[in-house]
N, C-alpha and C positions, 0 to 999 in steps of 0.2 A: 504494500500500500504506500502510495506516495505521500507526500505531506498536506497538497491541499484533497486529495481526497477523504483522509483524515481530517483536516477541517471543517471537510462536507457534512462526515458522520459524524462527529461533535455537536455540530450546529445543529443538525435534522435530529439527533437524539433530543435535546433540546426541546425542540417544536416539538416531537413527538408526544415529550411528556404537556406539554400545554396544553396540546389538541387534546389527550386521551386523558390528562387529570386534573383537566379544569374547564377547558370549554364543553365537551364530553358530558360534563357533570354538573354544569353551572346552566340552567337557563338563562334564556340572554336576556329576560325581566327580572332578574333577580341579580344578574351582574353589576348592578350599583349599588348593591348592599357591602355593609361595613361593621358586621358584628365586630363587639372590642372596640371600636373606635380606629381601626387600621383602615387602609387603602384596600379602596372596591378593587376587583380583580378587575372592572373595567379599567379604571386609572392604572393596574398594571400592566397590562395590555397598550394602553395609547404609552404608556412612561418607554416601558420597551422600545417599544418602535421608535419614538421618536427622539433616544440616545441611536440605537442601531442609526437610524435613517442620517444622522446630524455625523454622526462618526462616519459613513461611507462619504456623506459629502465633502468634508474635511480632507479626509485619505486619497481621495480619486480628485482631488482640486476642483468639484465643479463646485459652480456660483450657483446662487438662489433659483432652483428651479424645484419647487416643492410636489411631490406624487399628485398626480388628481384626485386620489382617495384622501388626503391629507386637505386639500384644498376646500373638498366637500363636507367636510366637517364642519366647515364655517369659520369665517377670518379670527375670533377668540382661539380657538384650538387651531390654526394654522401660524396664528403669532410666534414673533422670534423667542426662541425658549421657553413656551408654552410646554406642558409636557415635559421637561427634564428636572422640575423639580421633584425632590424625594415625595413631598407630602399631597396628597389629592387636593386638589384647588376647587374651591368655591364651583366656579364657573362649569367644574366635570360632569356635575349634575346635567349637565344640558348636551352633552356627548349620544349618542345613537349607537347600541352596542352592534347593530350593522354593521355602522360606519368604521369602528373601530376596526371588528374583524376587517373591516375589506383594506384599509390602511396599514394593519399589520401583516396582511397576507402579503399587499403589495411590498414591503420593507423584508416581510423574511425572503420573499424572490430574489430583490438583487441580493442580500446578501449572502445568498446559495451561490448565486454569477459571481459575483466577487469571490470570495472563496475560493470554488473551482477553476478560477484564473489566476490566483494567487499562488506563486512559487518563493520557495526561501530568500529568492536576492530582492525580494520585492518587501521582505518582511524587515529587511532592515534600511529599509529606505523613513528618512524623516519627512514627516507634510509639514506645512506652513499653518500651524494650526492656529496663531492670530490672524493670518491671511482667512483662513478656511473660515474659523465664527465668524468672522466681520462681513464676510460672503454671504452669509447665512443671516446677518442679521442679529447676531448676537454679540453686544457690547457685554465692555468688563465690567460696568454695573449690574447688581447683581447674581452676576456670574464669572468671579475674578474666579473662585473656584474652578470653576469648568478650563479656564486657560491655565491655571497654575497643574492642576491635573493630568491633563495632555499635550501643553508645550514639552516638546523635548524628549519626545518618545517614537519609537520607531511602528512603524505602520502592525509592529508584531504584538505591540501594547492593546493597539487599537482593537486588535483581532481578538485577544486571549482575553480585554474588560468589555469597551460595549458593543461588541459583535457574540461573542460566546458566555463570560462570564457575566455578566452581567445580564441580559436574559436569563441565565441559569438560577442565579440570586432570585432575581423577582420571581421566577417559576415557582419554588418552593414554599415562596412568601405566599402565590396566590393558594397554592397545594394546602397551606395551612390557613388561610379564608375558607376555601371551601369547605373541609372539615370542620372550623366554626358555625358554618353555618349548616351543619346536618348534614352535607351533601356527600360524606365519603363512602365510596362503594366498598369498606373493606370493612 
């Protein structure tokens, strides 16, 4: 097995457990629920995506061209760093668990295309990642975090926090929502 092929099945393990142990399990009217006081699995679902999505933009240098599934959310949830905050925002209330799926579906694709195009000499290549947010629309108010984070790291960071690890994290988070709320099949 090569290395991005290994990346592929990292990732798609990944989604697989989302799909089978939390979308699977979650009705999608019930996916705004917040037993405990934590984040709806909707909010981890748009938070995912929309680190994944901001990280490939960054990595691959393109400028602001945001998914149409992301767009169709509506200009709040399309705003600059909307979604990468840790905590559910006010405004999530008003997300369409649709819309979400169809915006994370689109964000896991490319990141399966990236991936499977991805070779080792590419993983140590640095992006311009104040170039990248400012692309994107993301100043260092409020988000000096996010540059201090990922300035200065090789495109191999990018891959291993919010392309794989990080999906991973929130996975488990939503795995243990859903068991809050009754919903484990075990």
């Amino acid at each position: 097995m090569d290395l991005s092929q290994w990346l592929v099945a990292e990732f798609e393990d990944t989604v697989a457990r989302l799909r089978g142990q939390v979308l699977d399990q979650v009705p999608r009217q019930r996916r705004h629920e917040r037993p405990g006081g934590g984040n709806s699995i909707l909010w981890g679902n748009f938070h995912i995506a929309r680190h994944a999505d901001l990280a490939l933009a960054v990595v691959c240098g393109e400028g602001p061209a945001p998914l149409p599934e992301l767009e169709a959310l509506g200009p709040v949830a399309a705003g600059a760093g909307n979604g990468l905050q840790e905590a559910e925002q006010p405004w999530a209330q008003e997300l369409e668990p649709e819309g979400v799926d169809a915006y994370l579906a689109g964000v896991v694709g490319r990141v399966l295309r990236f991936l499977a195009a991805t070779g080792p000499d590419r993983l140590e290549l640095e992006p311009d990642v104040p170039v990248g947010l400012a692309q994107a629309g993301i100043g260092t108010e409020g988000f000096g975090w996010l540059y201090d984070l990922w300035q200065a790291k090789p495109v191999a960071f990018f891959v291993r926090w919010p392309l794989i690890g990080h999906a991973t994290n929130h996975v488990g988070e939503m795995i243990a929502t859903r068991n809050r709320m009754g919903l484990s099949p075990f």
